[in-house]
N, C-alpha and C positions, 0 to 999 in steps of 0.2 A: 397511415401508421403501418407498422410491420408488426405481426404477430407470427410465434413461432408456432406452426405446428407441424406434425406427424408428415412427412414425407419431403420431397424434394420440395425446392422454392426455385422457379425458373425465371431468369428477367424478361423482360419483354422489350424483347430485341427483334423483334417482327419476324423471326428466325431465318435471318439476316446470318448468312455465311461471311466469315472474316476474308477478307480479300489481302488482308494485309498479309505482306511477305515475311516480314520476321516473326507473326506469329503461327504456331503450328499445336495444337494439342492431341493429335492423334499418335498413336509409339504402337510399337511393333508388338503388342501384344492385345489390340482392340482400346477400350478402354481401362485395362487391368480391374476391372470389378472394381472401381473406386469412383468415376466420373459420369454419369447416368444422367445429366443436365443435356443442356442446348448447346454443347461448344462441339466445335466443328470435329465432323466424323469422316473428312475425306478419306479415303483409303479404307474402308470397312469392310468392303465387298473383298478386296484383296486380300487383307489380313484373315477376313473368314476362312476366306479358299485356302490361306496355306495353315491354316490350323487345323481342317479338315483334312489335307492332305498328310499332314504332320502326323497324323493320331492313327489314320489307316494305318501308316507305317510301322509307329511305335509297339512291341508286344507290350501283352497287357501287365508284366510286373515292373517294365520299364514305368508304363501311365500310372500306376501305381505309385512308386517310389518320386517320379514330379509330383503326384500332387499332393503328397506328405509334405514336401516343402515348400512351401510357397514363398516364394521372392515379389520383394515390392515391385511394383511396375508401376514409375512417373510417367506422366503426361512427356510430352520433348515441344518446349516453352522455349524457342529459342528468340529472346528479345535483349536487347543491352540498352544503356542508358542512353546513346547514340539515336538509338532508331524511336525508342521512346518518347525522348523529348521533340522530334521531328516530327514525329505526328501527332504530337502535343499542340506545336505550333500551327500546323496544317488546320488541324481544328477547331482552334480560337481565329483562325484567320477565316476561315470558310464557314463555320459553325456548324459544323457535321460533327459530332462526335459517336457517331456509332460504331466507326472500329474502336475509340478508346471503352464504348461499351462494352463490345465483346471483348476484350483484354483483361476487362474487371472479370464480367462475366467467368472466364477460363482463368486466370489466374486467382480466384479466391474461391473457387466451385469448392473445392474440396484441400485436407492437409496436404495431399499427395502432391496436388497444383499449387500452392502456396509457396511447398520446398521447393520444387522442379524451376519456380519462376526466380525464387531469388538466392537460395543454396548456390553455392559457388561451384561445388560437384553434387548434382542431385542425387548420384547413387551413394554416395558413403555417406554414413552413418557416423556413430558418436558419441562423448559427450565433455569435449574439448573445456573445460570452465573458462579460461583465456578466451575462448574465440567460438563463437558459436556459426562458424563459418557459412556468413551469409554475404552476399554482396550489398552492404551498409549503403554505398554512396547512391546504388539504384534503387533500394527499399526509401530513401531519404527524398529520392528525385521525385518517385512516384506519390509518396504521401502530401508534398511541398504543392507539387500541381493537383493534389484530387481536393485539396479545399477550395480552391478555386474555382470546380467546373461548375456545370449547371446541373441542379435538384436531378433532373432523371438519371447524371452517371451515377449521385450520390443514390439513390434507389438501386439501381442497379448491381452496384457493388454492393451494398448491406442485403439485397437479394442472397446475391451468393455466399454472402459469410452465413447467412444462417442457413445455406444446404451444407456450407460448409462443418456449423457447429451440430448439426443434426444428424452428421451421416454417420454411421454404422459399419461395424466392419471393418474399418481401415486397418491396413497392410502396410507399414512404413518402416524405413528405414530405422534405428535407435536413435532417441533422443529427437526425434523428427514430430512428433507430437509437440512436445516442449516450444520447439521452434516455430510452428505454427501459430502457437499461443502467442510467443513472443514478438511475433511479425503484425497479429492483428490488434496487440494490447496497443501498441505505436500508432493505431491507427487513429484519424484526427475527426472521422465522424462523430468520432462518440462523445465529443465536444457537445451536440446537440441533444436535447430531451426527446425528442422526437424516435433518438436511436437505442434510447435506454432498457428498450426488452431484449433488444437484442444486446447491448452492452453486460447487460446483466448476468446471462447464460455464461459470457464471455469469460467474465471474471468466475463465475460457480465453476467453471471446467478449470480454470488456471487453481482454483482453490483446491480442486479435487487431484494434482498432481499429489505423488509421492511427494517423502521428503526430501531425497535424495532430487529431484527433481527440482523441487522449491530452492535449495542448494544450488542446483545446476542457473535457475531462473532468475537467483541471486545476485548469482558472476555475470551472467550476462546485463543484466541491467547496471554494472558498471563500467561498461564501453559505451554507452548511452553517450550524446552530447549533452552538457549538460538544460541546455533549450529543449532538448526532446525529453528528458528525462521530467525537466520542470511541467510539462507540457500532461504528460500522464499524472502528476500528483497532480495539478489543475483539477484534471477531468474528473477522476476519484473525488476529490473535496467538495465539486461543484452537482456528482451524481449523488454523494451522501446529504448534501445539503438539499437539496433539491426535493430529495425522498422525504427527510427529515420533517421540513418543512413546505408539505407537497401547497400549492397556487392554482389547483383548478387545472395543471396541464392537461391539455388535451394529448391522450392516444396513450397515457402512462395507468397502469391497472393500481384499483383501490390499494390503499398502503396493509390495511387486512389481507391482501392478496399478492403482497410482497413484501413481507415482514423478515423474509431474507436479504433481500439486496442491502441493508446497511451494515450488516453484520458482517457478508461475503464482501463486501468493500474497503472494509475497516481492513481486513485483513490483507487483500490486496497491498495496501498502503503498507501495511504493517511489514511484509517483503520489499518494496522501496525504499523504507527507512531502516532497514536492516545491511540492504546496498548501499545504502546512502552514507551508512555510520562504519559499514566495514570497510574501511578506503585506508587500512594502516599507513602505507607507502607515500598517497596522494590525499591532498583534501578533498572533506568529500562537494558532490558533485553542487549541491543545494545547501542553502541553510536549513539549520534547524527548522526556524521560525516559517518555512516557507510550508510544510506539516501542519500549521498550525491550520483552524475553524474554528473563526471567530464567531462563525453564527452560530456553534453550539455554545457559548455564554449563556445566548437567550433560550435553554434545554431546562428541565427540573433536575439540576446538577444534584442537591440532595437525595432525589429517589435515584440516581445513577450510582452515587455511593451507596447509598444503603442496599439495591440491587448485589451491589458490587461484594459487601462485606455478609451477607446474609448468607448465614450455611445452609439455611433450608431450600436453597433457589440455585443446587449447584449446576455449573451449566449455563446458567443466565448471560447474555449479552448486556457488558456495562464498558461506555465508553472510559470508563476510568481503569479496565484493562487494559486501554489503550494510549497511555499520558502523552503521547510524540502528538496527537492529535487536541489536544487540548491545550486551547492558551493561556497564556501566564494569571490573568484574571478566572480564570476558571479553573486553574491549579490553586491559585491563591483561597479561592473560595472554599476548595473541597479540604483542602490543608487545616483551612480557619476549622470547620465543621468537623472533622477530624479531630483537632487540637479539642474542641470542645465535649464532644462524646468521650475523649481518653478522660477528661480531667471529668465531667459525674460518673463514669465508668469506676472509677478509680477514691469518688470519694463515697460513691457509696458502697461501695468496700468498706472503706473504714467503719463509716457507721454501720452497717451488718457486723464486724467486727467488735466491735464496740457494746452493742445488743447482745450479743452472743455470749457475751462475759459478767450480761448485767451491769452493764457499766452507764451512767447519763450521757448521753451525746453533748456534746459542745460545739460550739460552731465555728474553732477552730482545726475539725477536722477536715472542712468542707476546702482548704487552704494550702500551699506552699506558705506557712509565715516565717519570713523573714526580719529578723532583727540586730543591726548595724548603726555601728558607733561614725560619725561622718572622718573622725581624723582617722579609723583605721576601716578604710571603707573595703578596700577590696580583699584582707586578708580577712575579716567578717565574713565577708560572702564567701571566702572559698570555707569556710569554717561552716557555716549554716546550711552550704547544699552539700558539704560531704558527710555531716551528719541526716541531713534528711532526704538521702536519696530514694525513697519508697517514696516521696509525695512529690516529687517531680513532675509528674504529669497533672499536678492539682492546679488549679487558679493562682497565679502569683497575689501575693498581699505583702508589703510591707513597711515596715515600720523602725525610725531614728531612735536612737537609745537615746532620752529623757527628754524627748517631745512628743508631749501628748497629739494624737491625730487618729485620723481611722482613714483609712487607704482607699477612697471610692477611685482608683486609676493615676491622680495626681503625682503620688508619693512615688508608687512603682513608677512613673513616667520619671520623676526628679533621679531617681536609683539609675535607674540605665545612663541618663545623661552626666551622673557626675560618675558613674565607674565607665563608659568609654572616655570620658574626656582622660580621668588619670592615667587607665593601661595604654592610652597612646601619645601619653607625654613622653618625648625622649630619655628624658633621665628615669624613666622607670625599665625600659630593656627592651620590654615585650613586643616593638616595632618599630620598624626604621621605616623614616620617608625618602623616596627617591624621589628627587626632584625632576628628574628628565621624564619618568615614566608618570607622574604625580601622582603617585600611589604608596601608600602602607604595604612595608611587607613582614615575614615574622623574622624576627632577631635569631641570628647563628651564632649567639653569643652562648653557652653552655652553664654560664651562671641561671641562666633562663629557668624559674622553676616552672614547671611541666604544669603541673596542676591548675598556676592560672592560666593557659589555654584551656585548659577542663572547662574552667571557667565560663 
């Protein structure tokens, strides 16, 4: 298990220098105060001596006025998707993967090495919403092969993301944070429970962007493929579920002990489906339905709402703030329960109302009653609910003019079926059937009185 704590996390890479050619993480200014792991420090000694020689020279309001400003200084990552995938191959064919170790290693130590490895120009900066200029196809190349390796690169890399999430101080370009976030949210360990402490910080740091930023995080998340994109809502659904209804995993801390991660995750999602739904131009990436956790059906959906509608608990996390994640059965439910509290909400009004005046309750108060002649069926109805629009929210009940009965569901059940069948009979106006599309649509006919749509 990987837990996070207080200082660097180094992999253990036997401190095995990269021999490999196209990788280099040493730059002309040491390690710029950002990279303090185990990637290679060839050239150290040189760079000291001319720092040292540098600073004899400089008077002292020159050194002054450098180090008021401080300029980012990346690592110099020079790898392309070329050299990449060749010793991708070298290494499933040999079974060495210790330089793809150290590649993890150095390219996710820290934000600085992150940009420098897949930023397309690592010194500019930004905050482009169109293009969060990264090199996609070798960010794509690299994630596509690291499910594949073997458990110690997968350690090794999660190693260094979380010196990476931990480090302090960073010195970066604009909007180069953002992008950091954005390079390891894509990433496809966090598919496993095993990565979830570290998943977790992942997302509380992406939450704790600005808004402008979350904005910025937005745009970007709609260049996504839409496979990669499906891929992160997965992970999110399958880490909230997972917490939700935690199995004994092993290496994941008591749910008392992380009573944040479904809340910092819900939101997450909540910025995906915000890209997902902003796509005016193009359709968006995902369905709806693919948002959807079916495993919270089986949740105490009523304490979610009442969580939800309680003023005394402002502040509370209730999944029903967030409906994109609830399914239709679980909308269904909380709707039903809803429908329910309006209408005694609403009729015990009346009766307080009622008391209030000295007046005997009736148990006609408790009702929507409705009462309808069957030969003028629908223009009754629109007569009875535009007179009693204050009991709308009550229990429907109703009753045929001169047939004795009492509505236990039956009667309401007959009312709906004989007033849809009439408003969608053709010679009444209110809908045309298209046959090619076989669908009901509403009549563009101006004779149309308005009211029964009210209706």
């Amino acid at each position: 298990m990987l837990t996070l704590k207080d200082g660097p996390a180094v992999a253990d890479v036997s401190g095995q220098q990269s021999k490999w050619n196209g990788l280099s993480s040493s730059n002309g200014n040491g390690n710029g105060g950002n990279n303090n792991g185990s990637a290679s420090n060839a050239g150290s000694d040189s760079n000291e001596d001319s720092i040292i020689n540098t600073t004899t020279a400089t008077p002292h309001h020159q050194q002054f006025n450098e180090m008021a400003i401080v300029k980012p200084s990346y690592p110099s990552i020079h790898m392309n998707m070329e050299d990449y995938m060749s010793e991708t191959e070298r290494s499933n064919q040999v079974g060495d993967y210790s330089q793809l170790r150290t590649f993890f290693l150095t390219c996710f130590h820290s934000y600085a090495s992150i940009c420098a490895t897949f930023k397309r120009v690592p010194d500019n900066g930004g905050d482009n919403a169109h293009d969060p200029e990264l090199r996609m196809d070798f960010l794509n190349g690299v994630y596509d092969s690291l499910s594949s390796m073997p458990n110690a690169v997968h350690k090794t890399a999660l190693r260094s993301i979380v010196h990476a999430l931990l480090e302090e101080g960073r010195k970066l370009h604009s909007k180069d944070d953002v992008r950091a976030l954005f390079v390891l949210l894509q990433c496809p360990l966090f598919s496993s429970p095993s990565a979830y402490s570290v998943y977790s910080h992942l997302l509380r740091q992406i939450l704790g962007l600005s808004n402008s930023d979350h904005h910025l995080f937005v745009h970007w998340l709609k260049i996504l493929e839409p496979n990669r994109f499906r891929n992160i809502v997965r992970h999110l659904l399958q880490f909230i579920s997972i917490r939700q209804f935690p199995a004994g995993e092993r290496g994941l801390p008591a749910p008392t002990r992380s009573r944040w991660w479904i809340p910092t995750a819900v939101r997450i999602l909540a910025l995906l489906n915000a890209s997902n739904n902003n796509t005016s131009s193009t359709a968006p990436l995902i369905s709806y339905t693919e948002f959807y956790n079916s495993t919270l059906d089986h949740i105490d959906l009523m304490k979610e709402y009442l969580t939800w509608q309680s003023p005394d608990q402002p502040g509370q996390f209730s999944y029903c703030q967030y409906p994109f994640i609830l399914s239709i059965a679980a909308k269904r439910f909380i709707l039903t329960k809803d429908s329910e509290q309006q209408m005694i909400l609403t009729a015990r009004r009346s009766l307080v109302s009622k008391m209030s005046r000295n007046q005997p309750p009736r148990l006609e108060l408790f009702f929507l009653n409705i009462h309808v002649r069957r030969s003028h069926l629908v223009l009754d109805s629109l007569n009875e609910i535009s007179i009693k629009q204050r009991d709308l929210k009550k229990k429907l009940r109703v009753s045929f003019v001169g047939e004795p009965g009492l509505d236990m569901g039956g009667l309401t059940k007959e009312w709906f079926q004989l007033l849809i069948r009439e408003i969608f009979q053709p010679d009444y106006g209110m809908f045309i059937y298209y046959p090619n599309a076989r669908c009901y649509w509403f009549s563009t006919s101006n004779e149309t009185n308005l009211k029964e749509y009210n209706l």
